[in-house]
mmCIF file of the N, C-alpha and C atoms, coordinates in Angstrom:
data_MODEL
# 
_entry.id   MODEL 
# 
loop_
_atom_site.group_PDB 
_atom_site.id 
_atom_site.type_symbol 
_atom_site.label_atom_id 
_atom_site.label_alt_id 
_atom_site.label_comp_id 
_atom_site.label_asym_id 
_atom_site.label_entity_id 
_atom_site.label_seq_id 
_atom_site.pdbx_PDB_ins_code 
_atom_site.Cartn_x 
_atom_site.Cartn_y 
_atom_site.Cartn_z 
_atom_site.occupancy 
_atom_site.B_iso_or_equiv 
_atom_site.pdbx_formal_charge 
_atom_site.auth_seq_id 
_atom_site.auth_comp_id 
_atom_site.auth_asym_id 
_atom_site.auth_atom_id 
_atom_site.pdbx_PDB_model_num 
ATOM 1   N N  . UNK A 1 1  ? 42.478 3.418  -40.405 1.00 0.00 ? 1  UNK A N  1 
ATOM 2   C CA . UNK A 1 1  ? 41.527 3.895  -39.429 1.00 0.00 ? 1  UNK A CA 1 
ATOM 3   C C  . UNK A 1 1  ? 41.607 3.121  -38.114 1.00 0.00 ? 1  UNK A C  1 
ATOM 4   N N  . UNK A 1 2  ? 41.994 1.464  -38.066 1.00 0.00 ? 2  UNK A N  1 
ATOM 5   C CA . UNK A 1 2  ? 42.086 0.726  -36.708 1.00 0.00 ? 2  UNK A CA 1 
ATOM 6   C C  . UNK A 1 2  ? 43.193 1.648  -35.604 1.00 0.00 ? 2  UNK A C  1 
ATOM 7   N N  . UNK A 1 3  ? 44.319 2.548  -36.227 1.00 0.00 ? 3  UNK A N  1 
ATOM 8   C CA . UNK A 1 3  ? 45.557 2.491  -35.343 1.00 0.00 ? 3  UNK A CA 1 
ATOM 9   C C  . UNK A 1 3  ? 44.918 4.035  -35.287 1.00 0.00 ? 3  UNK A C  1 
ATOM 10  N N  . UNK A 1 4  ? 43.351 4.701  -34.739 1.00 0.00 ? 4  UNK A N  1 
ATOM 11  C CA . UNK A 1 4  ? 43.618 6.070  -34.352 1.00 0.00 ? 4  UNK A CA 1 
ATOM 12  C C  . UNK A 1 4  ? 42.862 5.835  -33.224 1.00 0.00 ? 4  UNK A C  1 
ATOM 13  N N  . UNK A 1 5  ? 43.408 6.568  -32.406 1.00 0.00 ? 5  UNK A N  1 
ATOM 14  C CA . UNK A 1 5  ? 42.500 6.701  -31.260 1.00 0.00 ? 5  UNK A CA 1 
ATOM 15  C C  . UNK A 1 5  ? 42.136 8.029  -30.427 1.00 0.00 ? 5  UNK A C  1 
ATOM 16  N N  . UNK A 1 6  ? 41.076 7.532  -30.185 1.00 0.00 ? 6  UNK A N  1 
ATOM 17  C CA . UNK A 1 6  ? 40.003 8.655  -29.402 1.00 0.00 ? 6  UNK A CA 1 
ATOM 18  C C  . UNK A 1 6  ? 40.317 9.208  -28.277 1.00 0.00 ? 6  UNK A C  1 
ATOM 19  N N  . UNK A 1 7  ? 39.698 10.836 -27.951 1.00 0.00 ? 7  UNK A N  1 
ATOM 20  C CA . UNK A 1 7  ? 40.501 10.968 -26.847 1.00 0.00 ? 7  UNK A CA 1 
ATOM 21  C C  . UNK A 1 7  ? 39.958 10.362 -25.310 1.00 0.00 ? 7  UNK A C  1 
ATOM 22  N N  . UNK A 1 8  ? 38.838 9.479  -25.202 1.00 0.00 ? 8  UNK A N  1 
ATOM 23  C CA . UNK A 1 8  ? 39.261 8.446  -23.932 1.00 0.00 ? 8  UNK A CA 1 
ATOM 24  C C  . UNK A 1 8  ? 40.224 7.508  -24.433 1.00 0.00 ? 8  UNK A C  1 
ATOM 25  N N  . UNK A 1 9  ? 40.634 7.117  -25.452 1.00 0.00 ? 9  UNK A N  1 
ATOM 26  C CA . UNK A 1 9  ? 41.790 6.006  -25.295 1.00 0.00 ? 9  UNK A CA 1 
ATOM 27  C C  . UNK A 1 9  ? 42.882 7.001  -25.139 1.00 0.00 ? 9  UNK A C  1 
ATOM 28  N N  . UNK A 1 10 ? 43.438 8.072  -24.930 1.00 0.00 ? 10 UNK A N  1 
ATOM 29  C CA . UNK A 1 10 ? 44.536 8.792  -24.629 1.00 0.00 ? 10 UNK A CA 1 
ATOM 30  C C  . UNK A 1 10 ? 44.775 9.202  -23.198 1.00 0.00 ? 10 UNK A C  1 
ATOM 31  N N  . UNK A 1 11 ? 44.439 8.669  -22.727 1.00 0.00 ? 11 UNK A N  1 
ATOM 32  C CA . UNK A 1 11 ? 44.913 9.066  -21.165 1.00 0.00 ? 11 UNK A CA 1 
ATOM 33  C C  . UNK A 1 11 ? 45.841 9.214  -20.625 1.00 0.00 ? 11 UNK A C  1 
ATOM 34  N N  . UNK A 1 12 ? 46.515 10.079 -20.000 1.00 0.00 ? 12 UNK A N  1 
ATOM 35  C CA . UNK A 1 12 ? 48.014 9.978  -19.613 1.00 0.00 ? 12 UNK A CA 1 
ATOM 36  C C  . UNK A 1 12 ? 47.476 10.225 -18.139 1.00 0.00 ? 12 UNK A C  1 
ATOM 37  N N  . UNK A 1 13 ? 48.665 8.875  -17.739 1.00 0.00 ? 13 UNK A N  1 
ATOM 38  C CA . UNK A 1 13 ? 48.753 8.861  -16.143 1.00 0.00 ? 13 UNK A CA 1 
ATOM 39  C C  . UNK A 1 13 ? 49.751 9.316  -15.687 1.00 0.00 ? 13 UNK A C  1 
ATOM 40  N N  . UNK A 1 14 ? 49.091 10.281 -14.399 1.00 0.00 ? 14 UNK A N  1 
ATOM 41  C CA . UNK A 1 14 ? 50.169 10.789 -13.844 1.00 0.00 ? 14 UNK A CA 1 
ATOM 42  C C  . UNK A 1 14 ? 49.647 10.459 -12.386 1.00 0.00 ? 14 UNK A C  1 
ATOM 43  N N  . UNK A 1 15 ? 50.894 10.074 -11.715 1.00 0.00 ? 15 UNK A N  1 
ATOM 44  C CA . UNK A 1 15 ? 51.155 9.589  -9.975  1.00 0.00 ? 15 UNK A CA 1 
ATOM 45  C C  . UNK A 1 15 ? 50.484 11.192 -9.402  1.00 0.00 ? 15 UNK A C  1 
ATOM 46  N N  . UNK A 1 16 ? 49.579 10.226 -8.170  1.00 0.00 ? 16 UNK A N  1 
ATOM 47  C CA . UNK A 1 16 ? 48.729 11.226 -6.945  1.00 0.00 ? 16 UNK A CA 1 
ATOM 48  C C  . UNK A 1 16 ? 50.441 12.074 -6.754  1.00 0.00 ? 16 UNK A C  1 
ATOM 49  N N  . UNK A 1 17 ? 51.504 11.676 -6.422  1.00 0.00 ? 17 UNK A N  1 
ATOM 50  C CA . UNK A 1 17 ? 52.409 12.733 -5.885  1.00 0.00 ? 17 UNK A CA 1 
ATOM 51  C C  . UNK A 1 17 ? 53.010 14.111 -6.852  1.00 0.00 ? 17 UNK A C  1 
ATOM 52  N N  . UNK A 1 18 ? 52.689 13.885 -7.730  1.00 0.00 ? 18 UNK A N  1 
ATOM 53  C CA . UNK A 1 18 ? 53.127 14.652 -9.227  1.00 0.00 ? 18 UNK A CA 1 
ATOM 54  C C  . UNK A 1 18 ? 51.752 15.844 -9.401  1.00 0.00 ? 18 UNK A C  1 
ATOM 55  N N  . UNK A 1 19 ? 50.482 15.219 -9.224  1.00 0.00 ? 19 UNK A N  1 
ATOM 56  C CA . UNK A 1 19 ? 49.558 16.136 -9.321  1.00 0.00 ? 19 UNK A CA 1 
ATOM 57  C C  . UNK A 1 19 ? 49.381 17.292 -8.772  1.00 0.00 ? 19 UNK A C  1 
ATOM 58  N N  . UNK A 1 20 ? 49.236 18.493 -9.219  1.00 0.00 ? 20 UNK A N  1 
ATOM 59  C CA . UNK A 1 20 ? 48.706 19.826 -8.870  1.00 0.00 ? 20 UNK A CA 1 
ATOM 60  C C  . UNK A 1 20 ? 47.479 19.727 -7.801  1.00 0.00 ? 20 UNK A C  1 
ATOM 61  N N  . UNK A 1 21 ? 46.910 19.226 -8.081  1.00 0.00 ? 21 UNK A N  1 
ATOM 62  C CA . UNK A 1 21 ? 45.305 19.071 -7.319  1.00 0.00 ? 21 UNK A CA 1 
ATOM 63  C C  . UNK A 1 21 ? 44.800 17.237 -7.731  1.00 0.00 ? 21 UNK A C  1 
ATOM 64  N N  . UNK A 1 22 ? 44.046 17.216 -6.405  1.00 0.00 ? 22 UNK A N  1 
ATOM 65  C CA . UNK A 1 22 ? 43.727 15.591 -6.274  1.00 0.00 ? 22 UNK A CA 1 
ATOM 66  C C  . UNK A 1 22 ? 42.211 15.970 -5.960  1.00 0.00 ? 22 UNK A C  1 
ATOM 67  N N  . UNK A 1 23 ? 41.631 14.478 -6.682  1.00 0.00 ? 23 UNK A N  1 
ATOM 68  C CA . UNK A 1 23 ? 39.859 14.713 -5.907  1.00 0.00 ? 23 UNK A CA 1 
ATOM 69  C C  . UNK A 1 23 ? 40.000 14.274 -4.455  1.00 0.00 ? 23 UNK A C  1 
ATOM 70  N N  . UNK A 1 24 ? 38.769 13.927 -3.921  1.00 0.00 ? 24 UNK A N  1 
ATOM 71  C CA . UNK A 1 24 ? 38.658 13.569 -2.389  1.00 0.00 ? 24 UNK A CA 1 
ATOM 72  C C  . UNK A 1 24 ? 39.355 12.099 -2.432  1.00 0.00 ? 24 UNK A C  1 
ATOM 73  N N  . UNK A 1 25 ? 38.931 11.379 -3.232  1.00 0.00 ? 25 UNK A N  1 
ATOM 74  C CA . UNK A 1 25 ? 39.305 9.789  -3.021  1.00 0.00 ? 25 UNK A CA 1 
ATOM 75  C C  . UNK A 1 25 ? 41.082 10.171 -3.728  1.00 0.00 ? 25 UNK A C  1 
ATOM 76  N N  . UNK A 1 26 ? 42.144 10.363 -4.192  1.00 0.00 ? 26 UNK A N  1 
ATOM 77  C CA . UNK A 1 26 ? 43.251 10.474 -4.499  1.00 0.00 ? 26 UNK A CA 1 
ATOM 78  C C  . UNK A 1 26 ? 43.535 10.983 -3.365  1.00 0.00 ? 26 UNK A C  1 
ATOM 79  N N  . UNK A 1 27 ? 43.035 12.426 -2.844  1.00 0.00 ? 27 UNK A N  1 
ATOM 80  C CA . UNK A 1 27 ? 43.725 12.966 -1.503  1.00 0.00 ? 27 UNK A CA 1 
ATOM 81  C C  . UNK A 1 27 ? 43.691 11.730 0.273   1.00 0.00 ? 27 UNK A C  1 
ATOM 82  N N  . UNK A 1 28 ? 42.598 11.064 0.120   1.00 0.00 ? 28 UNK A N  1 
ATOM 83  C CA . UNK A 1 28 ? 42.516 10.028 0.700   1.00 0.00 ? 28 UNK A CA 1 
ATOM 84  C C  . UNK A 1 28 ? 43.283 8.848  0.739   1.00 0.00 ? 28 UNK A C  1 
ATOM 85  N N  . UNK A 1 29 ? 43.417 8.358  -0.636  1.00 0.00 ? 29 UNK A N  1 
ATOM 86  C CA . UNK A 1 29 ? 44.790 7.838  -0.582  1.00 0.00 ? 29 UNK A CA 1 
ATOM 87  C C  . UNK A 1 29 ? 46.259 8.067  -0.323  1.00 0.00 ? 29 UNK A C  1 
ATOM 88  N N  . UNK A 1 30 ? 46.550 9.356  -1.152  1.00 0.00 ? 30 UNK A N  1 
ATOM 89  C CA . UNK A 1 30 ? 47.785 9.763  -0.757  1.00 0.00 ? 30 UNK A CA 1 
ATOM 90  C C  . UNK A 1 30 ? 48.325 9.980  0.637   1.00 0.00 ? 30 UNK A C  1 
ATOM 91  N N  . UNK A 1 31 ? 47.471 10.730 1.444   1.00 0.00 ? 31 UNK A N  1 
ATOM 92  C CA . UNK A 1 31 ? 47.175 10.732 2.810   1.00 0.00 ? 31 UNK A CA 1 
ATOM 93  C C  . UNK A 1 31 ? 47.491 9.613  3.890   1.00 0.00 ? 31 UNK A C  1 
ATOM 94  N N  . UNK A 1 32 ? 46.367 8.670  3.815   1.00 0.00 ? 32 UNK A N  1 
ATOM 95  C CA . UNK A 1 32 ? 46.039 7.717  4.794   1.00 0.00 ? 32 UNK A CA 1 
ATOM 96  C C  . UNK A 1 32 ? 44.543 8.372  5.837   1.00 0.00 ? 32 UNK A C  1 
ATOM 97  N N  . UNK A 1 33 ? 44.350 9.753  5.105   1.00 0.00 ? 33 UNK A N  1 
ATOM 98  C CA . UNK A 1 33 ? 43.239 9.757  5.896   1.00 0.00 ? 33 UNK A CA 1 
ATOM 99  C C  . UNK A 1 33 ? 41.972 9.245  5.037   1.00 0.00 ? 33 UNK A C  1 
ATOM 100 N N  . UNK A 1 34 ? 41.348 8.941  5.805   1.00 0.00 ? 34 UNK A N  1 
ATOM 101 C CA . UNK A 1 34 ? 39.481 8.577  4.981   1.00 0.00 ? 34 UNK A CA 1 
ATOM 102 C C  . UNK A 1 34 ? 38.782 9.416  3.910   1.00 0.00 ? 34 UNK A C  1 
ATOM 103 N N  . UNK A 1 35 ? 37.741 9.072  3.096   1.00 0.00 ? 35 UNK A N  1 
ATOM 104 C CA . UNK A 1 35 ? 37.521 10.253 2.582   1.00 0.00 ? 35 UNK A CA 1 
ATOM 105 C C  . UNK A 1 35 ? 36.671 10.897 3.371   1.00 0.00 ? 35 UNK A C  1 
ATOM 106 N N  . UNK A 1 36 ? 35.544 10.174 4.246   1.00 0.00 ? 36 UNK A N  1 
ATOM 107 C CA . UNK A 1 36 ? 35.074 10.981 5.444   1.00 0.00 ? 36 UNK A CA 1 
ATOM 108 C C  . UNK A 1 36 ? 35.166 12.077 6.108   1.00 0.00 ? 36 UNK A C  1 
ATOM 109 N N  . UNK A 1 37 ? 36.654 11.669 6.468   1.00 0.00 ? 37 UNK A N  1 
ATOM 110 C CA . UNK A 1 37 ? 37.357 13.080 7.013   1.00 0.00 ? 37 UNK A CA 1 
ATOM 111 C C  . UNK A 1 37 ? 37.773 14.005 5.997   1.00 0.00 ? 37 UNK A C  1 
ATOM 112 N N  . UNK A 1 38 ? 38.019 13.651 5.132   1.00 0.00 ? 38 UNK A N  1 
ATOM 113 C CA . UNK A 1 38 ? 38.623 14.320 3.799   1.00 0.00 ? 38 UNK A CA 1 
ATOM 114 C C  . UNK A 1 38 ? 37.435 15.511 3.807   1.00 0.00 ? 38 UNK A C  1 
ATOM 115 N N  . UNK A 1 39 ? 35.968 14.860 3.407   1.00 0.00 ? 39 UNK A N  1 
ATOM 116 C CA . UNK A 1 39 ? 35.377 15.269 3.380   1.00 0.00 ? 39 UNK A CA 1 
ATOM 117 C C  . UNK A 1 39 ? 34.649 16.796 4.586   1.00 0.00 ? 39 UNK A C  1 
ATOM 118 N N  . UNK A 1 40 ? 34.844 16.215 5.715   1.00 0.00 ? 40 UNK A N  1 
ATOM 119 C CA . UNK A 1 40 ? 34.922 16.969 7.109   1.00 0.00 ? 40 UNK A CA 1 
ATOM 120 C C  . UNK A 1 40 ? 35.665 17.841 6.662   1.00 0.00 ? 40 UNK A C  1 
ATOM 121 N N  . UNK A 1 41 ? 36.763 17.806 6.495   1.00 0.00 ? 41 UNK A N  1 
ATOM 122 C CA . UNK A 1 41 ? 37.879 19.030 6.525   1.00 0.00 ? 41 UNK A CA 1 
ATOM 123 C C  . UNK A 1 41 ? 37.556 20.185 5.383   1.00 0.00 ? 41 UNK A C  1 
ATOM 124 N N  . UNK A 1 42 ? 37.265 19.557 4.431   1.00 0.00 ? 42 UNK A N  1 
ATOM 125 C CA . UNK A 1 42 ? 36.714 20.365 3.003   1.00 0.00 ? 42 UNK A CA 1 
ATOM 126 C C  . UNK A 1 42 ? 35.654 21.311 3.609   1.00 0.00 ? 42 UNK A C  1 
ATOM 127 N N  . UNK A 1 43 ? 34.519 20.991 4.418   1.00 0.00 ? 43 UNK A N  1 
ATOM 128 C CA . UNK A 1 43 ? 33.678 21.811 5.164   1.00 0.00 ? 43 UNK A CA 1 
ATOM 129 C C  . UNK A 1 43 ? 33.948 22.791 6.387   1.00 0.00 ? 43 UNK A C  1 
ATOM 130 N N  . UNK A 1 44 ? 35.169 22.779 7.002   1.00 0.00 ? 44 UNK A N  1 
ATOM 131 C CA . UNK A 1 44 ? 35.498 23.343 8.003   1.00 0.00 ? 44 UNK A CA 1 
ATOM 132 C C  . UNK A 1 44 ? 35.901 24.799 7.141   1.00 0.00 ? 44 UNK A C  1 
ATOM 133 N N  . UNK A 1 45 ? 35.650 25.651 8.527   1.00 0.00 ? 45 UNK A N  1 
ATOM 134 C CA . UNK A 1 45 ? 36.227 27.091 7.715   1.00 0.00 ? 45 UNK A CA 1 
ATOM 135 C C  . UNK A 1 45 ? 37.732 27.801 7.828   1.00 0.00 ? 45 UNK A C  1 
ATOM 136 N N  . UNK A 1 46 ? 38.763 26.824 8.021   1.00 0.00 ? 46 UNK A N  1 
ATOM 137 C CA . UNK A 1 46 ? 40.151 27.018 8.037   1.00 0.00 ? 46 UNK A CA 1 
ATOM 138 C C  . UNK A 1 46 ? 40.727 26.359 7.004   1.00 0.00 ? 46 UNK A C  1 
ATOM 139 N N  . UNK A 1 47 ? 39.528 26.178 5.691   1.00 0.00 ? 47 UNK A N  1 
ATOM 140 C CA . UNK A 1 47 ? 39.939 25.025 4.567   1.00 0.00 ? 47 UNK A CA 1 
ATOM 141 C C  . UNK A 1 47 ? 40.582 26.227 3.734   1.00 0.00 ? 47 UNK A C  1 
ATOM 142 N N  . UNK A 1 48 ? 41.762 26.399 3.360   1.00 0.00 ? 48 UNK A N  1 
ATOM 143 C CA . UNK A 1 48 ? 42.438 26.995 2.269   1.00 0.00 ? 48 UNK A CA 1 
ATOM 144 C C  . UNK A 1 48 ? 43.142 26.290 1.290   1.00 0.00 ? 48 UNK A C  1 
ATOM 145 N N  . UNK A 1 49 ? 42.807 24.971 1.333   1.00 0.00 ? 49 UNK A N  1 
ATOM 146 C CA . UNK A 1 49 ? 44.133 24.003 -0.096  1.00 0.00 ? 49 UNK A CA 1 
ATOM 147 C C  . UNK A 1 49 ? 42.992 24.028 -0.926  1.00 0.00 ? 49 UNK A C  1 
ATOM 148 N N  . UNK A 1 50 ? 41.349 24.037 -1.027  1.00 0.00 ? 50 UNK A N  1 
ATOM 149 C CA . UNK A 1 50 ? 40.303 23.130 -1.577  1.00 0.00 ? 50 UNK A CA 1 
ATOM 150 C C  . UNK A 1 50 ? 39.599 24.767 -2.585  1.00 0.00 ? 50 UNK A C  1 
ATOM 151 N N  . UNK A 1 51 ? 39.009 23.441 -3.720  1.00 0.00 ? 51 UNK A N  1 
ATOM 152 C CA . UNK A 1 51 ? 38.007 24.667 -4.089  1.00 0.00 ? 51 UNK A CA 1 
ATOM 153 C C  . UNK A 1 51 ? 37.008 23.678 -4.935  1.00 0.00 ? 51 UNK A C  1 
ATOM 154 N N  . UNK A 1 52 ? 35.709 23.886 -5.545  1.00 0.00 ? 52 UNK A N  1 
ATOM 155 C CA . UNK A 1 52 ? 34.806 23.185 -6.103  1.00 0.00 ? 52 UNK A CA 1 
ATOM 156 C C  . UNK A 1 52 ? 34.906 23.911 -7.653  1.00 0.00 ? 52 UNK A C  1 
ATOM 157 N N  . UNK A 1 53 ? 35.015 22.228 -8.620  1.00 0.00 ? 53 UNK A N  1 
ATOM 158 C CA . UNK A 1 53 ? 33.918 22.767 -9.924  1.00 0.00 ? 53 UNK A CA 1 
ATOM 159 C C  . UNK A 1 53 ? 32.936 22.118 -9.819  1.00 0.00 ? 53 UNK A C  1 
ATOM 160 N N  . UNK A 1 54 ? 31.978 22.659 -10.361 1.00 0.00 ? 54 UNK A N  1 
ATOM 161 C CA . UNK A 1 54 ? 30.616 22.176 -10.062 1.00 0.00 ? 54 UNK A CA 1 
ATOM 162 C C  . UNK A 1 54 ? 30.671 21.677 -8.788  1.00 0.00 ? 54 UNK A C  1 
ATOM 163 N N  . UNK A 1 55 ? 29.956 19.923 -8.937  1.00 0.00 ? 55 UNK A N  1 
ATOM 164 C CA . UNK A 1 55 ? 29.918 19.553 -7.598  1.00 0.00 ? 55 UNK A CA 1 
ATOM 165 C C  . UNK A 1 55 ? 31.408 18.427 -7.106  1.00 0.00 ? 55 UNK A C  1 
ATOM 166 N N  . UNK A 1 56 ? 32.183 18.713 -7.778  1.00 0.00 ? 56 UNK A N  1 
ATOM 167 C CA . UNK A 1 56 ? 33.493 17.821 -7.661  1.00 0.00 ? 56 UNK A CA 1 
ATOM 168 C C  . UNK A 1 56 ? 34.449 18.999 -6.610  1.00 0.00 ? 56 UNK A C  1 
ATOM 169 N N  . UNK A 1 57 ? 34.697 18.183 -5.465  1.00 0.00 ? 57 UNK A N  1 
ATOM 170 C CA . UNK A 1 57 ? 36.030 19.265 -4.880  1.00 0.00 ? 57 UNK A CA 1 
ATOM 171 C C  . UNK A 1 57 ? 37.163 18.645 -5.323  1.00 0.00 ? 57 UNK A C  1 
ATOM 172 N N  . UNK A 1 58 ? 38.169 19.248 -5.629  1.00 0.00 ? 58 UNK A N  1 
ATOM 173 C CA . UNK A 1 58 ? 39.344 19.759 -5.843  1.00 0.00 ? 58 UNK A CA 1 
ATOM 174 C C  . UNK A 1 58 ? 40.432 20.380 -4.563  1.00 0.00 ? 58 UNK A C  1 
ATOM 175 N N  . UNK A 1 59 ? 41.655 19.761 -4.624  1.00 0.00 ? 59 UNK A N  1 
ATOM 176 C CA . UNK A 1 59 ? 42.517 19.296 -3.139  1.00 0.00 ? 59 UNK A CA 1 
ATOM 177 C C  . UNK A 1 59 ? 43.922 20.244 -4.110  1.00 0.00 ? 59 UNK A C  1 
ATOM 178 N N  . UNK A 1 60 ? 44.536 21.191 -3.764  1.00 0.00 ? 60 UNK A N  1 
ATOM 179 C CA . UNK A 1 60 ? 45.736 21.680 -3.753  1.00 0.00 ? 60 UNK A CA 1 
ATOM 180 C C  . UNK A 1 60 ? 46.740 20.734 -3.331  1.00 0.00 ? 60 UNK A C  1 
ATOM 181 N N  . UNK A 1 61 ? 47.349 19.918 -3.594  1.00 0.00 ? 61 UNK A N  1 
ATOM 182 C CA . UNK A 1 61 ? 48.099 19.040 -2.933  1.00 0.00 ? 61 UNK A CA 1 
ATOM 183 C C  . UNK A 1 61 ? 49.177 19.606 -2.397  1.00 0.00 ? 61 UNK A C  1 
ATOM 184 N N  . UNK A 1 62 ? 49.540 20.639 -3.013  1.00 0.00 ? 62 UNK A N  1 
ATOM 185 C CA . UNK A 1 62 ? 50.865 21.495 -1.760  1.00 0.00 ? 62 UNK A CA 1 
ATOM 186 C C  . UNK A 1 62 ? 50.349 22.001 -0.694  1.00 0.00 ? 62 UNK A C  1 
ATOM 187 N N  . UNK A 1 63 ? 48.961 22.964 -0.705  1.00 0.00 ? 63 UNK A N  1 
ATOM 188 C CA . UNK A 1 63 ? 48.544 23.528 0.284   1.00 0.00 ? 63 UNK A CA 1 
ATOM 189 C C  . UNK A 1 63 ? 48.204 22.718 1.204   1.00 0.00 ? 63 UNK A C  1 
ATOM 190 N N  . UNK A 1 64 ? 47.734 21.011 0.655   1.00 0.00 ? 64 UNK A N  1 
ATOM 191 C CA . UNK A 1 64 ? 47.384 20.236 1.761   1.00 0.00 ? 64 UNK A CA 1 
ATOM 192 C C  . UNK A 1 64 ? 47.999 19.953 2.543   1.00 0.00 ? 64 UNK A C  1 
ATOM 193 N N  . UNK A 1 65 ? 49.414 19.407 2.305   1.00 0.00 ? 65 UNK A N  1 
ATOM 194 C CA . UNK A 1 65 ? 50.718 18.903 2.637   1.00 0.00 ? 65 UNK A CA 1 
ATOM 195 C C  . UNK A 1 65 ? 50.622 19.758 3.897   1.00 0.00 ? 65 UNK A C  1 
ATOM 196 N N  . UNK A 1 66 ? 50.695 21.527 3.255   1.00 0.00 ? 66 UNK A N  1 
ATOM 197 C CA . UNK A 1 66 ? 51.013 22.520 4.520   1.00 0.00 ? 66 UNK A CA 1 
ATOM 198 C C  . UNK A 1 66 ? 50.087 22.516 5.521   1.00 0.00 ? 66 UNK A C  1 
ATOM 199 N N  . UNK A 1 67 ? 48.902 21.962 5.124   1.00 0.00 ? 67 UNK A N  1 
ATOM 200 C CA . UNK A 1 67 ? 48.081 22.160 6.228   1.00 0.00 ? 67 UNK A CA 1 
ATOM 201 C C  . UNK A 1 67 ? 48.070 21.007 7.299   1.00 0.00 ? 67 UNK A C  1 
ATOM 202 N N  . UNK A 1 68 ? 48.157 19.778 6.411   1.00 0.00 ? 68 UNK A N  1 
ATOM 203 C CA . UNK A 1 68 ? 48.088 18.543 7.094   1.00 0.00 ? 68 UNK A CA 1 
ATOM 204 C C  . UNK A 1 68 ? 49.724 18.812 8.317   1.00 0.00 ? 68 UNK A C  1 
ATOM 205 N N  . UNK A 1 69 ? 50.971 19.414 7.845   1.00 0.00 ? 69 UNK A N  1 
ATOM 206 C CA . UNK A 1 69 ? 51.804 19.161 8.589   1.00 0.00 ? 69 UNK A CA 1 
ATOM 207 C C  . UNK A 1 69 ? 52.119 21.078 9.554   1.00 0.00 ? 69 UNK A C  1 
ATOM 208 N N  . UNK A 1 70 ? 51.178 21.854 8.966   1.00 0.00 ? 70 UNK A N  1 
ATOM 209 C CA . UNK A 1 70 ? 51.071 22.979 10.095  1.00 0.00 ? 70 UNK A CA 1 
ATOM 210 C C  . UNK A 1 70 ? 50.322 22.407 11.172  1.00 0.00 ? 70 UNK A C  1 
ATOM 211 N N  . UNK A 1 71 ? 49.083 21.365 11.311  1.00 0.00 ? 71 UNK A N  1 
ATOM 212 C CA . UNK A 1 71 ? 48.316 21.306 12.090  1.00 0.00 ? 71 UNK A CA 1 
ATOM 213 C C  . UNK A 1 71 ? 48.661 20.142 12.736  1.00 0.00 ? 71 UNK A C  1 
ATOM 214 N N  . UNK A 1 72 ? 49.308 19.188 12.508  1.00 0.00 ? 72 UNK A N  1 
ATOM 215 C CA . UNK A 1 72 ? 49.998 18.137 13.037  1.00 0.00 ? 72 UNK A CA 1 
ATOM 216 C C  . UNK A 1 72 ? 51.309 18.711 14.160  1.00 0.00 ? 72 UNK A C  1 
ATOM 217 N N  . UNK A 1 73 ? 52.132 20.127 13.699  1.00 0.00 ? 73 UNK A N  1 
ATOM 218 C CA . UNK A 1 73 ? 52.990 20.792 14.800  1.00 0.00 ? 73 UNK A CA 1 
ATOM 219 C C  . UNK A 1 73 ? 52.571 21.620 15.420  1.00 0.00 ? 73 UNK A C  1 
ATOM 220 N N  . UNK A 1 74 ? 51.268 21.947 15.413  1.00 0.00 ? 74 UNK A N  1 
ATOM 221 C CA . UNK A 1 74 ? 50.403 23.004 16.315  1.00 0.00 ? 74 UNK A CA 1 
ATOM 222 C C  . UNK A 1 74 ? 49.762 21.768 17.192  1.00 0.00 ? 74 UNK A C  1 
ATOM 223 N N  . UNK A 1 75 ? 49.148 20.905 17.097  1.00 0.00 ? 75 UNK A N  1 
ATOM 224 C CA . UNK A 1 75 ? 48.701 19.662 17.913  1.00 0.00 ? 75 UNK A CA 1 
ATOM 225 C C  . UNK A 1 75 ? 49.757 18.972 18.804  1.00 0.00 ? 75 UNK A C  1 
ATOM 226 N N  . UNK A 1 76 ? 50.776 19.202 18.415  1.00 0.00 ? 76 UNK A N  1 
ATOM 227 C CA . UNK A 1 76 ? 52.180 18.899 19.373  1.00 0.00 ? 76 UNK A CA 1 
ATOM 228 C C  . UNK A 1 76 ? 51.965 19.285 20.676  1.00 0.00 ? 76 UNK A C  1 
# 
């Protein structure tokens, strides 16, 4: 019975760059932006990477990528 474990002791880690979707604080890191802004952007109405369960948002990390680097060559 000592060698079974539960499923919080099973966690598998997987790297912010590998993930499908990141919360606000992972997308913040991966980034370099704040979660502040993270947060800002999640509220704006040109947000298409994001979506909510319950009260947790949820970050598309491809769609972000596209957005973070469509709007970085439109700001050019």
């Amino acid at each position: 019975m000592d060698n079974m474990l539960t499923a919080s002791q099973t966690r598998i880690y997987v790297p912010v760059w590998e993930k499908s979707n990141l919360t606000v604080k992972e997308a913040a890191a991966y980034s370099g932006i704040g979660e502040h802004s993270i947060r800002e952007l999640l509220e704006s109405s040109d947000n298409n990477f994001s979506f909510r369960v319950g009260n947790k948002w949820l970050i598309n990390r491809k769609l972000f990528d596209k957005y973070i680097t469509d709007t970085c060559l439109h700001n050019q």
